[in-house]
DRENKOL-397205 format. One record per atom (N, C-alpha, C, O): residue in one letter; x negated, y negated, z negated. Coordinates in pm, whole numbers, padded with zeros to 5 digits, always signed. Each point is the difference from the previous one (the first is absolute). Last residue first. Layout:
N
aXYZ
...
END
This chain:
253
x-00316-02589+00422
x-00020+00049-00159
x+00162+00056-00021
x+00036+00048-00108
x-00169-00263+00533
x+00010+00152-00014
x+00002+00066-00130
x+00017+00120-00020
x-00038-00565+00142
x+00107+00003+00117
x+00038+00156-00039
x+00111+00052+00011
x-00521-00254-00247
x+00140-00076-00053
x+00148+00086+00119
x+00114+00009-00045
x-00544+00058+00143
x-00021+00077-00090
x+00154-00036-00085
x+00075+00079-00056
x-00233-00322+00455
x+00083+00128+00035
x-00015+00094-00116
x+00028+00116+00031
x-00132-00580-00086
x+00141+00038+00044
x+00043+00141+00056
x+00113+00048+00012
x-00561-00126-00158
x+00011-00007-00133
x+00197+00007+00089
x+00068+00098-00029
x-00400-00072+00369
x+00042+00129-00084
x+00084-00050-00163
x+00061+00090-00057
x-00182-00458+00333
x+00082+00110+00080
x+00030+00153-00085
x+00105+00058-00025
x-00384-00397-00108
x+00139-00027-00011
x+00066+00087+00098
x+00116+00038-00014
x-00553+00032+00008
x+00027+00030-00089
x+00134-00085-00077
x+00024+00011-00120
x-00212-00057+00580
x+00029+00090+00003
x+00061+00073-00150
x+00083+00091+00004
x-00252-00521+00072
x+00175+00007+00034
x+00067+00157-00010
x+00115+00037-00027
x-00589-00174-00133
x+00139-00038-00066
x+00109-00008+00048
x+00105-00020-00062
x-00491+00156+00352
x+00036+00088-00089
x+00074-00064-00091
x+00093+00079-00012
x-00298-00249+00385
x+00164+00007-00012
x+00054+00104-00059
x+00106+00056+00025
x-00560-00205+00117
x+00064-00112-00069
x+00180+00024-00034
x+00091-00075-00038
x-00374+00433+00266
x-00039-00056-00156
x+00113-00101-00056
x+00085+00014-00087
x+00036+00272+00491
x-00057-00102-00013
x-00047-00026-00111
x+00097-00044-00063
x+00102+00425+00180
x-00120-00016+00113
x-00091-00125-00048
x-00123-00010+00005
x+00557+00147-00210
x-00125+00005-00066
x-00110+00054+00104
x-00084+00087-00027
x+00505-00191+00222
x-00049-00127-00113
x-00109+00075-00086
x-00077-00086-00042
x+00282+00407+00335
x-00058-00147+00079
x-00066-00115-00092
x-00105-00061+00017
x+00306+00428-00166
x-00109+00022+00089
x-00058-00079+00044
x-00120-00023+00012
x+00550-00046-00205
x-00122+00013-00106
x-00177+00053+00075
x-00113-00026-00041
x+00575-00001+00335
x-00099-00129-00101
x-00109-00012-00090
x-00098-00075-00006
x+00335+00508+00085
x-00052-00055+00172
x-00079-00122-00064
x-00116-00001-00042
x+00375+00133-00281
x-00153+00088+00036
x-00110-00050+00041
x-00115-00032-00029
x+00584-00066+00074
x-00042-00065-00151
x-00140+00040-00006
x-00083-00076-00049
x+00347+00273+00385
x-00006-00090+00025
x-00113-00063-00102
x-00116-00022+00037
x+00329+00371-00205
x-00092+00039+00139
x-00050-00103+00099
x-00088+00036+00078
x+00447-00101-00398
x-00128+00054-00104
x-00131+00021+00096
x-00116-00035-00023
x+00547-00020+00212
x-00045-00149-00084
x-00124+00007-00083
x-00074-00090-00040
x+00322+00513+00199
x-00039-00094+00136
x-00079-00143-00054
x-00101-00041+00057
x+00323+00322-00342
x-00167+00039+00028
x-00046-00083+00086
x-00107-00061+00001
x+00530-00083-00100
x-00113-00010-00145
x-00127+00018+00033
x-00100-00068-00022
x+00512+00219+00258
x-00053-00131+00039
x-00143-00060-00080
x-00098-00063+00041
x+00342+00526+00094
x-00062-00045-00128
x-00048-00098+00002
x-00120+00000-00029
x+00376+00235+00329
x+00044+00076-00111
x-00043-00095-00119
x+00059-00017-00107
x-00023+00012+00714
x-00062-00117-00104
x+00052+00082-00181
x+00119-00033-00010
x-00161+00357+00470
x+00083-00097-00079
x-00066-00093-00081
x-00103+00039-00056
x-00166+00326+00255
x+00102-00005+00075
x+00118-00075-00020
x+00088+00026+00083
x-00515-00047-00333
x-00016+00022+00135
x+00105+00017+00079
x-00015-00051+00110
x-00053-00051-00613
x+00060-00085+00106
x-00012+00011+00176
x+00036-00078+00088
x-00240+00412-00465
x+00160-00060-00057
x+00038-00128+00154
x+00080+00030+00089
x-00468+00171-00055
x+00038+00137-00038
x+00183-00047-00045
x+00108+00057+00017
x-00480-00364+00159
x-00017+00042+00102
x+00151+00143-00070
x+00071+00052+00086
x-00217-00382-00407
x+00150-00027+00096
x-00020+00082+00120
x+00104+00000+00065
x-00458+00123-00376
x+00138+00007-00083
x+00125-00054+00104
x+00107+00059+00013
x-00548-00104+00176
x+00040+00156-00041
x+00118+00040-00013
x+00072+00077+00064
x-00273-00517-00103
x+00042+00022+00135
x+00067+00167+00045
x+00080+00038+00086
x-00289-00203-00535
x+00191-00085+00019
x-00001+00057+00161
x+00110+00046+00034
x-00522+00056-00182
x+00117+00100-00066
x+00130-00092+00046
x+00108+00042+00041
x-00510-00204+00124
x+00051+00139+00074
x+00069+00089-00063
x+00034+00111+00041
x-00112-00586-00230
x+00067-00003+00113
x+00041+00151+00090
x+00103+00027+00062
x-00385-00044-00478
x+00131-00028-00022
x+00097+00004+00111
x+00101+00070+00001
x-00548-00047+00038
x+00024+00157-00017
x+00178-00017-00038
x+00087+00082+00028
x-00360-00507+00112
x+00040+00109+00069
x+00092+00113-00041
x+00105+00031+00055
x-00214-00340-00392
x+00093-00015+00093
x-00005+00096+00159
x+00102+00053+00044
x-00255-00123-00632
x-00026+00097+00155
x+00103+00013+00094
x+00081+00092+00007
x-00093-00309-00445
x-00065-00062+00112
x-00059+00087+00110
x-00082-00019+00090
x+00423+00077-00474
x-00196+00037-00048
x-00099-00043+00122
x-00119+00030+00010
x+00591-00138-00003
x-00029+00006-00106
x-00144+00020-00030
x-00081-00065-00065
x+00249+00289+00447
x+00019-00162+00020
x-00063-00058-00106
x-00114-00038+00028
x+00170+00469-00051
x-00105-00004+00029
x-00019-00136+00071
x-00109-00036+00043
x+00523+00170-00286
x-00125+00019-00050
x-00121-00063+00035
x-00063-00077-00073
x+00431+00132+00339
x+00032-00111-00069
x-00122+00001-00104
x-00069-00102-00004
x+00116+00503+00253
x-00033-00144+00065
x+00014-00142-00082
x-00077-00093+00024
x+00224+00489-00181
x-00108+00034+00027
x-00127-00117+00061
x-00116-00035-00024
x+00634+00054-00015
x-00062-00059-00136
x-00158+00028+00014
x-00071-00077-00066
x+00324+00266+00399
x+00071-00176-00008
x-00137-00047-00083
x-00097-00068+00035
x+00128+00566-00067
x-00076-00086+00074
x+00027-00143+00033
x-00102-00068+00008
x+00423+00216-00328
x-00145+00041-00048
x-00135-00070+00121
x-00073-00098-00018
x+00531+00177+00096
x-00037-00135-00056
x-00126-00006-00039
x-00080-00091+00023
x+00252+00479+00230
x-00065-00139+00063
x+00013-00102-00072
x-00025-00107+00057
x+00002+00635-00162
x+00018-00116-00036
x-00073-00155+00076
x-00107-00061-00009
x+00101+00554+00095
x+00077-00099+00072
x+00021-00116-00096
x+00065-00094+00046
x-00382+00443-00200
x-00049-00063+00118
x+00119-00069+00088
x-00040-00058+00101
x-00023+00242-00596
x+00119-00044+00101
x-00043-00055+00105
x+00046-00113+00022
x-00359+00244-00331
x+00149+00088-00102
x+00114-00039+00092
x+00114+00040-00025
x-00510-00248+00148
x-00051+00130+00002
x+00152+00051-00066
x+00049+00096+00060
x-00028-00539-00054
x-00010+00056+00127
x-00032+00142+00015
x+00050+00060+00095
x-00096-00280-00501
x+00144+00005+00050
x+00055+00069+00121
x+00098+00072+00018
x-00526-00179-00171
x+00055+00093-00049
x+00155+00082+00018
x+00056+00110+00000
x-00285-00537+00114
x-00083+00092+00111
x+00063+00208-00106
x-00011+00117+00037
x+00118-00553-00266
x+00063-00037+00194
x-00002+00153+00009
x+00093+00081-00008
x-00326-00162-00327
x+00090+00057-00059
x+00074-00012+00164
x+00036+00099+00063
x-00390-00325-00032
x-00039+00166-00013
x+00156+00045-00072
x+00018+00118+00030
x-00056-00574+00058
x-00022+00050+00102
x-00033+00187+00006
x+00004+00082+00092
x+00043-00372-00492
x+00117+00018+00090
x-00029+00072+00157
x+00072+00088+00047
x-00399-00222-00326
x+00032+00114-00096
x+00120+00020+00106
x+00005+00107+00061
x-00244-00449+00042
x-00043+00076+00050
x+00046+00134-00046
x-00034+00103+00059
x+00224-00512-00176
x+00039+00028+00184
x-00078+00157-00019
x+00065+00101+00027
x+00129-00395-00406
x-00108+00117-00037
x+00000+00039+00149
x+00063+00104+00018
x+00252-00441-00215
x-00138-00056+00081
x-00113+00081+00032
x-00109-00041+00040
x+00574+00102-00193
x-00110-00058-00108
x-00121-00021+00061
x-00108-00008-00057
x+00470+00186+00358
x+00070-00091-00079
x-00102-00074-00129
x+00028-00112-00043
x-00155+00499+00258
x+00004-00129+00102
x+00050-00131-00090
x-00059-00103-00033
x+00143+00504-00172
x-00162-00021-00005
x-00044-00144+00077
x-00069-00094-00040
x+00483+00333+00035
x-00004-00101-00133
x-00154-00047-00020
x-00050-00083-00077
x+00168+00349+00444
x+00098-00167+00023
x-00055-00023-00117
x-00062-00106-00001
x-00115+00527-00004
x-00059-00071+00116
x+00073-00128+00013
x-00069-00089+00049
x+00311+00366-00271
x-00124-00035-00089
x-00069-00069+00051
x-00024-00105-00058
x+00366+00284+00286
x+00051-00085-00077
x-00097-00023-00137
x+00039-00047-00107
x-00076+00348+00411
x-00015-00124+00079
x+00030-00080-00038
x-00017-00108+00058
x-00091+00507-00283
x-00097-00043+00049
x+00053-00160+00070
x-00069-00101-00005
x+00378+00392-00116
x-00041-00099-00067
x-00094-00023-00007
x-00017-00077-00094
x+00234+00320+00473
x+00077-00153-00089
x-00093-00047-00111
x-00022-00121+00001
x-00150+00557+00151
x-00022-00164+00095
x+00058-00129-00051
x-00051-00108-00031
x+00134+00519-00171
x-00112-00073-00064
x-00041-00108+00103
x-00049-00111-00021
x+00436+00379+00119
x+00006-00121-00159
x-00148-00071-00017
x-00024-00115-00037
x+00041+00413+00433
x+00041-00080-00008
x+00036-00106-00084
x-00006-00121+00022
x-00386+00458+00073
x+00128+00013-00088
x+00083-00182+00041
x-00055-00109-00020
x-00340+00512+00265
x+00020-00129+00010
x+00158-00042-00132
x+00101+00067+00024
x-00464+00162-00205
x+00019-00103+00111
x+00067+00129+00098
x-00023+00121-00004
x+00163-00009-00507
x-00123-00002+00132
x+00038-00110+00130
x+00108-00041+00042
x-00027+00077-00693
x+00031-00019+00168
x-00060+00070+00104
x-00109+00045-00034
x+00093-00049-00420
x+00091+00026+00006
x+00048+00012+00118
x+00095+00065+00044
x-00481-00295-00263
x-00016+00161+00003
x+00156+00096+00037
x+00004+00120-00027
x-00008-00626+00063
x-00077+00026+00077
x-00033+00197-00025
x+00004+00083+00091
x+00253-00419-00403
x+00075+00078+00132
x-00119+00051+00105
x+00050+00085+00075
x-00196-00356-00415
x+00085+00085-00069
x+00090+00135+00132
x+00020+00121+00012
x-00279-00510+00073
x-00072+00079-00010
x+00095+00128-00080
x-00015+00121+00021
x+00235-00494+00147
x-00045+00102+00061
x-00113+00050+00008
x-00046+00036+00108
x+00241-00279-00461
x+00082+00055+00008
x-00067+00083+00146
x-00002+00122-00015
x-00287-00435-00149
x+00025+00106-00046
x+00098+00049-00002
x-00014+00079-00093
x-00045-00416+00335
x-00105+00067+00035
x-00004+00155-00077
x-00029+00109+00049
x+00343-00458-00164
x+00050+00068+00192
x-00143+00073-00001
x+00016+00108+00057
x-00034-00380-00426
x+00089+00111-00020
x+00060+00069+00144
x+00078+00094+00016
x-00380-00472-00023
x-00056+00139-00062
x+00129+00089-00058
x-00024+00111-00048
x+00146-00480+00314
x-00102+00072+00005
x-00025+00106-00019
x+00020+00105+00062
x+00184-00396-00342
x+00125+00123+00118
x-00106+00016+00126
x+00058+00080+00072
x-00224-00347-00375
x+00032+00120-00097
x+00063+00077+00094
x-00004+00123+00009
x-00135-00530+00176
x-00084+00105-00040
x+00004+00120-00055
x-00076+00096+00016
x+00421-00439+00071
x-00029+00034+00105
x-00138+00133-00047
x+00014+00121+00021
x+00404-00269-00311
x-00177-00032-00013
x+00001+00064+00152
x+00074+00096+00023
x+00355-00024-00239
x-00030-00132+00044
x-00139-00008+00085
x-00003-00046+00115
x+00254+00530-00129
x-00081-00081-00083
x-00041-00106+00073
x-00052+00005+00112
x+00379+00298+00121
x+00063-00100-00132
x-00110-00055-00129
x+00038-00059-00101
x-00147+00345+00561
x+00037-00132+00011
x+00038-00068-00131
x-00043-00112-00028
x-00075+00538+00010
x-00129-00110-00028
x+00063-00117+00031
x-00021-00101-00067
x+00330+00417+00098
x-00011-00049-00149
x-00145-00038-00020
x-00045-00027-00112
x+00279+00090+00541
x+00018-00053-00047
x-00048-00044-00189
x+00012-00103-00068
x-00203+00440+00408
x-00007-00188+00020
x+00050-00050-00131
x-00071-00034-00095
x+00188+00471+00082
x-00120-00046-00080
x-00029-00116+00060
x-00022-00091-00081
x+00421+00258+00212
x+00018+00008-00159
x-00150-00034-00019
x-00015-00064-00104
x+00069+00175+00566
x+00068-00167-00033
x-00005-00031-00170
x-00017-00114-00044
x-00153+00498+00167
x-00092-00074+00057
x+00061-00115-00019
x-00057-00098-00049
x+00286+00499+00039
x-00126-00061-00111
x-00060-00098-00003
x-00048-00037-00107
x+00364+00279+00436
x+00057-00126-00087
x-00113-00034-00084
x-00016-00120-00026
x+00015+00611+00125
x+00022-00061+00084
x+00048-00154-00100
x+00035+00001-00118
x-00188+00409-00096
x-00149-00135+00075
x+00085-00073+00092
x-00060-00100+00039
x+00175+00440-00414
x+00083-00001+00123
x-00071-00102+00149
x+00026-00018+00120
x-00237+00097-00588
x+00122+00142-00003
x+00066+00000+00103
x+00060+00105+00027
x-00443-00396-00066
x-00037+00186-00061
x+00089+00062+00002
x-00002+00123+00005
x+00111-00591+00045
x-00149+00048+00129
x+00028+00114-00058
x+00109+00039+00041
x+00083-00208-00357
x+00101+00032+00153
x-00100+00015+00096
x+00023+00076+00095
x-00226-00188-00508
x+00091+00139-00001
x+00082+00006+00119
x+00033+00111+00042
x-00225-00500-00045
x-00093+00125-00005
x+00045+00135+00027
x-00011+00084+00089
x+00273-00466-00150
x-00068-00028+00106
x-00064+00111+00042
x+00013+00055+00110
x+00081-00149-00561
x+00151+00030+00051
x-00074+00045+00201
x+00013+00115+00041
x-00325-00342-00335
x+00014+00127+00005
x+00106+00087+00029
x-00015+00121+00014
x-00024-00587+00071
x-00100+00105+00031
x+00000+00101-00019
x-00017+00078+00093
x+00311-00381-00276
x+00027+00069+00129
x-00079+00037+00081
x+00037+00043+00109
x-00121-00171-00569
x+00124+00101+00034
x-00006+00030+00120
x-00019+00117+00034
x-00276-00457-00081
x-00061+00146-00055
x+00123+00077-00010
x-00019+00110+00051
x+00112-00525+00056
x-00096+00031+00105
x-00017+00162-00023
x+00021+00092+00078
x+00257-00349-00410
x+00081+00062+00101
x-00063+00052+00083
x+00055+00098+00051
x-00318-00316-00347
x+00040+00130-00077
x+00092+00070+00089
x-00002+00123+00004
x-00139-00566+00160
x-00143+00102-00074
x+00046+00117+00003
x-00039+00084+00080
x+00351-00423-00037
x+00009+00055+00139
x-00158+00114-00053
x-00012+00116+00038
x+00421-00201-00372
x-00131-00037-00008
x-00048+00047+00176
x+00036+00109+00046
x+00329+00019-00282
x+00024-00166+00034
x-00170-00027+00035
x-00042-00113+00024
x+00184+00573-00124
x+00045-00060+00183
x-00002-00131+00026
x+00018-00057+00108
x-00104+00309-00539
x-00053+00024+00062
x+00022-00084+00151
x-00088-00046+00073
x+00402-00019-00408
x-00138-00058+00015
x-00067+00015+00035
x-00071-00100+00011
x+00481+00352+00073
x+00007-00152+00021
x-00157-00088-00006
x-00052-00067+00089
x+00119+00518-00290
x-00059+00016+00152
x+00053-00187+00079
x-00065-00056+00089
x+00118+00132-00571
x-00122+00029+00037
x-00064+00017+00135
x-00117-00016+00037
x+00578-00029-00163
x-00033-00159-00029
x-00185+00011+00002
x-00071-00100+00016
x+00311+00507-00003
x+00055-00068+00121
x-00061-00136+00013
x-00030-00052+00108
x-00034+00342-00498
x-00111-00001+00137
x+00038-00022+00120
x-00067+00025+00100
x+00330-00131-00528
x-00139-00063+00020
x-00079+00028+00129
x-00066-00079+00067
x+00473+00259-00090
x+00037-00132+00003
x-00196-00008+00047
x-00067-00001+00104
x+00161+00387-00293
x+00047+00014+00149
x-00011-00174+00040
x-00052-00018+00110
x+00022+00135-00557
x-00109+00052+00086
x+00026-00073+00119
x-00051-00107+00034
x+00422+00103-00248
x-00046-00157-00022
x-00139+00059+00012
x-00069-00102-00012
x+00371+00427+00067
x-00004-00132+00059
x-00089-00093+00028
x-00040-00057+00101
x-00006+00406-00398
x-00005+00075+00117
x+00011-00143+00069
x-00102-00060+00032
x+00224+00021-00457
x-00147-00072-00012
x-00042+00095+00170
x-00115-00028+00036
x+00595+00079-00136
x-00067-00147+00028
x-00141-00036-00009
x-00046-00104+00048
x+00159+00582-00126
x+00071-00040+00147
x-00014-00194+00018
x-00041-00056+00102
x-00076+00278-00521
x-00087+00052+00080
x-00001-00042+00167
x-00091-00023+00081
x+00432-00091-00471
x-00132-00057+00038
x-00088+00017+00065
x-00067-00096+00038
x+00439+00388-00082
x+00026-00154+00097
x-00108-00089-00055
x-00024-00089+00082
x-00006+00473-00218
x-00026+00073+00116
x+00058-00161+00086
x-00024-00043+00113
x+00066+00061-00598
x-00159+00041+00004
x-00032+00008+00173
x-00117-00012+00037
x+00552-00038-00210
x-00041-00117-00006
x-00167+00024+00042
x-00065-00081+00065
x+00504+00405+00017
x-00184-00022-00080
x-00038-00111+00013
x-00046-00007+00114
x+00448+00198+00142
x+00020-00072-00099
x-00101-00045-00093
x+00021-00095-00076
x+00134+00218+00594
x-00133+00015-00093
x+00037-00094-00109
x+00011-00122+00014
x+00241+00097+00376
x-00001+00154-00036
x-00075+00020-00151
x+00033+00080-00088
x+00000-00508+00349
x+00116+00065-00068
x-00020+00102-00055
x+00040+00010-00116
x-00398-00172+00278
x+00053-00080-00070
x+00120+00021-00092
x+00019-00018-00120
x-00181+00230+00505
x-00076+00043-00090
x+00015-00076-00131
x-00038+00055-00104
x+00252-00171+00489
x+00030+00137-00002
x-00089+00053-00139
x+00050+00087-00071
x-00139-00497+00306
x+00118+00007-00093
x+00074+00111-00058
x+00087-00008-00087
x-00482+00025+00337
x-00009-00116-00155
x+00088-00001-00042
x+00012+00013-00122
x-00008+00162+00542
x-00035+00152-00082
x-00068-00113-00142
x-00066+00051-00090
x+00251-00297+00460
x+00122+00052-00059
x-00050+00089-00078
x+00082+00043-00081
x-00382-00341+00231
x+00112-00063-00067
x+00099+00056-00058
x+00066-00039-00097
x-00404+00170+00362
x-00008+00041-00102
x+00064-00091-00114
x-00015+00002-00122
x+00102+00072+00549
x+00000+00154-00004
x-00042-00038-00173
x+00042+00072-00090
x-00028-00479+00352
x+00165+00047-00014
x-00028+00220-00083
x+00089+00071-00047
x-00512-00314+00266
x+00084-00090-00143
x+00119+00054-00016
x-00004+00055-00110
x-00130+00148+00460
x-00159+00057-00086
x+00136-00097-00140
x+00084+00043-00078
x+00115-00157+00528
x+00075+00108-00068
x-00164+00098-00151
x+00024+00103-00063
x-00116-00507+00263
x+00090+00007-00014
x+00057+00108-00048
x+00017+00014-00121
x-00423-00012+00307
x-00011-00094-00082
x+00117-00010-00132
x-00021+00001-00121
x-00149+00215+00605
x+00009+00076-00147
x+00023-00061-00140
x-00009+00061-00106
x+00008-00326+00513
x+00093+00112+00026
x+00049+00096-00095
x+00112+00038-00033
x-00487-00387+00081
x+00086-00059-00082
x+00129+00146+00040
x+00074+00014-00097
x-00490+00005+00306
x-00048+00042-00143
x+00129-00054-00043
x+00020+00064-00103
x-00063-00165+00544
x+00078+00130+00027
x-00032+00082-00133
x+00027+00120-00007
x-00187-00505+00106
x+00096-00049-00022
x+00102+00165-00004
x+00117+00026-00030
x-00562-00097+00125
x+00008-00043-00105
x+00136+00010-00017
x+00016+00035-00117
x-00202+00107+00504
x+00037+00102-00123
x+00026-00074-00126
x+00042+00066-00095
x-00185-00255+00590
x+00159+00076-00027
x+00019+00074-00162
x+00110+00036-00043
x-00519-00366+00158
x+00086-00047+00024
x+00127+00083+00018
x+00103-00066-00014
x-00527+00300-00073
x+00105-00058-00165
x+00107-00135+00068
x+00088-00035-00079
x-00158+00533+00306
x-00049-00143+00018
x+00037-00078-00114
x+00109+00000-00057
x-00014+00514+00036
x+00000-00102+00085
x-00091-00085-00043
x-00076+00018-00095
x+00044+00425-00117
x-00054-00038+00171
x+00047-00161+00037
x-00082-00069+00061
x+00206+00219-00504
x-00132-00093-00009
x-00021+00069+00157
x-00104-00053+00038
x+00517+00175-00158
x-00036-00126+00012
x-00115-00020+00003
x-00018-00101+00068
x+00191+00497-00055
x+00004-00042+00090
x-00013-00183-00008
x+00005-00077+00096
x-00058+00328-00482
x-00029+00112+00117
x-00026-00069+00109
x-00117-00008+00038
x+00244-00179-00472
x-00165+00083-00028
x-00006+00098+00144
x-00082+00090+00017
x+00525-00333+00005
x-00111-00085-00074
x-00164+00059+00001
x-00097-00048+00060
x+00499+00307-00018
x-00026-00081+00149
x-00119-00103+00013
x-00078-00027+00092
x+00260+00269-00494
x-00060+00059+00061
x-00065-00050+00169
x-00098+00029+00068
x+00391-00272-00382
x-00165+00009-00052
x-00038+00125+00090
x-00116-00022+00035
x+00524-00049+00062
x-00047-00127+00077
x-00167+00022-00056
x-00101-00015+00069
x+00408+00376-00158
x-00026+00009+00078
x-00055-00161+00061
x-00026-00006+00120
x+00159+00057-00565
x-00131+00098+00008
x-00031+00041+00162
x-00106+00059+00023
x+00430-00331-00176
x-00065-00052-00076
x-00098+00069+00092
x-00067-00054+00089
x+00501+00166-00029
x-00032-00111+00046
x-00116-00056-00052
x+00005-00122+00020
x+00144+00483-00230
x-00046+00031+00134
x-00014-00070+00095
x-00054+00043+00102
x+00154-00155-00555
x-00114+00094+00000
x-00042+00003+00136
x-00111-00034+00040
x+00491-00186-00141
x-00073-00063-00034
x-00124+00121+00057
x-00046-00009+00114
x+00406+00187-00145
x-00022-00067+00080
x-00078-00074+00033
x-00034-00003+00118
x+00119+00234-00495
x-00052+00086+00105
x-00017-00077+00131
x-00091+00031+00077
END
């Protein structure tokens, strides 16, 4: 009995109040039910063991086990694989958008993050928020996160112009996102539009560094511009200008 009620109040905590947290606090708060779950059926095995004299009902109870085993050693393989772990925790991801949405957002980065292929995790960030998109309304905050974190993986593959609109998405689902505009600018460096670049970095530190230094970076980025203005005045000094962007594509990937 003991067993029981130490059991059934941690799994209940489990399917209730755990999937709100954060998976940096809740993982660890899954090993709780863990313990006294093994000890409950350690003792109703042995209990049934003794009691039960049918050889017919103690085979039934080890080939029960040794089930129980395989699809433990089944959800092990599922998880070795970062492919097959991606698609679990997508949809683990999902279902928590639909049943509690707060935290979601870290559960679906992450399981495009865990496919190797820069492309594939791509297209799997594109379609995980199309998936979420009939679910949503602007302005939604999760979907900003992963708009912005599609928009990096985009940058990150050299796709500037695709990135720059997932940016510009981001912004609509979170108009404070100032990394996003940071990144807005950094874009339009990249695609060689240095004015329009320079009057977003001047924007972005006029809003973050106007009353304190907060973001040395922009300040350096806004600058980085400044130059670039200047140097593609000159023809002859378009290969410096295109080392310049290849270190600031390296400084920001």
């Amino acid at each position: 009995m003991f067993y029981s009620l130490a059991s059934l109040y941690f799994l209940i905590f489990n399917f209730t109040v755990n999937p709100t947290l954060s998976p940096v606090r809740d993982w660890d708060l899954l090993s709780l039910a863990a313990l006294p779950t093994v000890f409950l059926v350690f003792a109703a095995l042995h209990r049934l063991f003794d009691q039960s004299l049918l050889p017919r009902i103690r085979t039934l109870l080890v080939g029960f086990t040794l089930a129980l085993g395989i699809f433990s050693f089944s959800y092990i393989g599922i998880n070795a694989g970062p492919v097959s772990a991606s698609r679990r925790l997508e949809g683990t991801g999902t279902w928590v958008f639909r049943s509690y949405y707060n935290n979601a957002g870290y559960m679906l980065h992450m399981s495009a993050k865990m496919i190797p292929d820069l492309g594939d995790q791509i297209h799997q960030r594109e379609r995980t928020i199309d998936k979420l998109l009939p679910l949503t309304e602007v302005p939604d905050p999760i979907l900003a996160f992963l708009y912005h974190k599609l928009a990096s993986a985009l940058y990150q593959n050299r796709q500037f112009d695709s990135a720059g609109v997932m940016f510009a998405r981001a912004l609509q689902n979170d108009p404070y996102n100032a990394s996003a505009i940071k990144m807005m600018g950094v874009i339009a460096i990249q695609q060689w539009r240095f004015n329009e670049a320079l009057r977003i970095l001047s924007y972005y530190n006029c809003n973050i560094n106007g009353s304190a230094l907060v973001d040395r970076q922009g300040l350096e980025l806004e600058e980085e511009a400044r130059r670039l203005v200047s140097l593609s005045a000159t023809p002859a000094d378009s290969l410096i200008v295109q080392r310049e962007l290849e270190q600031l594509y390296l400084t920001m990937k």
